[in-house]
C-alpha positions as CSV (number, residue, x, y, z in Angstrom):
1,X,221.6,346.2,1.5
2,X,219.3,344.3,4.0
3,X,218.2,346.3,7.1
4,X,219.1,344.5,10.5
5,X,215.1,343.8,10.8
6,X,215.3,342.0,7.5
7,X,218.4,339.7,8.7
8,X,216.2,339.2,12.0
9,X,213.4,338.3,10.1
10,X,215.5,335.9,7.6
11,X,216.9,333.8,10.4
12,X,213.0,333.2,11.9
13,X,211.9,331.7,8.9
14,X,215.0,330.0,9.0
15,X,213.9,328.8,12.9
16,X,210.8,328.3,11.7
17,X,211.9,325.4,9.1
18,X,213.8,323.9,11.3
19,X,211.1,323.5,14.2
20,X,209.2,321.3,10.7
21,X,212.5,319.1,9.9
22,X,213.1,318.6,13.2
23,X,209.6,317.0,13.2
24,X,209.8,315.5,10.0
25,X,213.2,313.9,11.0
26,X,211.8,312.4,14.6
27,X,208.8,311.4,12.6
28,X,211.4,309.3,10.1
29,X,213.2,308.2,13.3
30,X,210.3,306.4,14.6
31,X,209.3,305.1,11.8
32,X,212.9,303.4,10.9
33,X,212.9,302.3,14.5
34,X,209.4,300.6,13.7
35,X,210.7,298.7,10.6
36,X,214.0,297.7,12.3
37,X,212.0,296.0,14.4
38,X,210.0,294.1,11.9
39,X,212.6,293.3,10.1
40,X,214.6,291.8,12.9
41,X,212.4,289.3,14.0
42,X,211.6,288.4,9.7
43,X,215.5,288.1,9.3
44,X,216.7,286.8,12.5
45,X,219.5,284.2,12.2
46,X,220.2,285.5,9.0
47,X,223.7,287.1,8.9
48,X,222.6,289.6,5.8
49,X,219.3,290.0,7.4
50,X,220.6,290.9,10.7
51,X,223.1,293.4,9.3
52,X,220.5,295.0,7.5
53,X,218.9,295.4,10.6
54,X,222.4,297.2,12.2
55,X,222.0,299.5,8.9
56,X,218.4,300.5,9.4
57,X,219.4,300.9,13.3
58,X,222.3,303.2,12.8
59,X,220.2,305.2,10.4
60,X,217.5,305.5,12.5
61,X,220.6,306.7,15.0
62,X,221.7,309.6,12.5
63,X,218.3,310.9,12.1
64,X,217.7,311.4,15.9
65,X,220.9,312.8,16.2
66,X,220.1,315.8,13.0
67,X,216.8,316.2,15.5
68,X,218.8,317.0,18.1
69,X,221.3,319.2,16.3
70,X,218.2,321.1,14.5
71,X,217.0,321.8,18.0
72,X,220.9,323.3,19.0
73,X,220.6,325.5,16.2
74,X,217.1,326.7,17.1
75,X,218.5,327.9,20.3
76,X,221.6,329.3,18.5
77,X,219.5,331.4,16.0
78,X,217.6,332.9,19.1
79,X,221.2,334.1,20.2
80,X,221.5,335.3,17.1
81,X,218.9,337.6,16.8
82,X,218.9,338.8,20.3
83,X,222.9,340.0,19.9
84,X,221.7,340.9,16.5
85,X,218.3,343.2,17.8
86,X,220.4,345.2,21.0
């Protein structure tokens, strides 16, 4: 059976890897926001070509919002381990 100290230091690794996707994910966000961009002004007036650009926009869109939510469970895992420490 894991000791409380092991569980405490099982969810900071867990932190820690998230602090790195969180990162990664932002990183990926800008760079789908970058080739959004270039794509719309290759494809504009392009009905196909503009929808792709909607795609690459509201992907970019989901990957800032796992950022965010990787950052919400940062703070949750701190809660976590402070109810679990007392």
């Amino acid at each position: 059976m894991a000791s409380i100290q092991d569980i405490a230091n099982a969810a900071y690794r867990i932190k820690e890897s998230t602090t790195v996707v969180e990162h990664r994910a932002v990183a990926c966000a800008d760079s789908l926001r970058t080739h959004s961009a270039r794509l719309a002004g290759s494809v504009k007036g392009s009905r196909t070509g503009e929808g792709a650009v909607q795609q690459v926009n509201q992907a970019e869109r989901a990957v800032r919002e796992s950022a965010v939510r990787l950052s919400a469970l940062r703070s949750e895992i701190d809660q976590f381990v402070q109810d679990l420490t007392k």
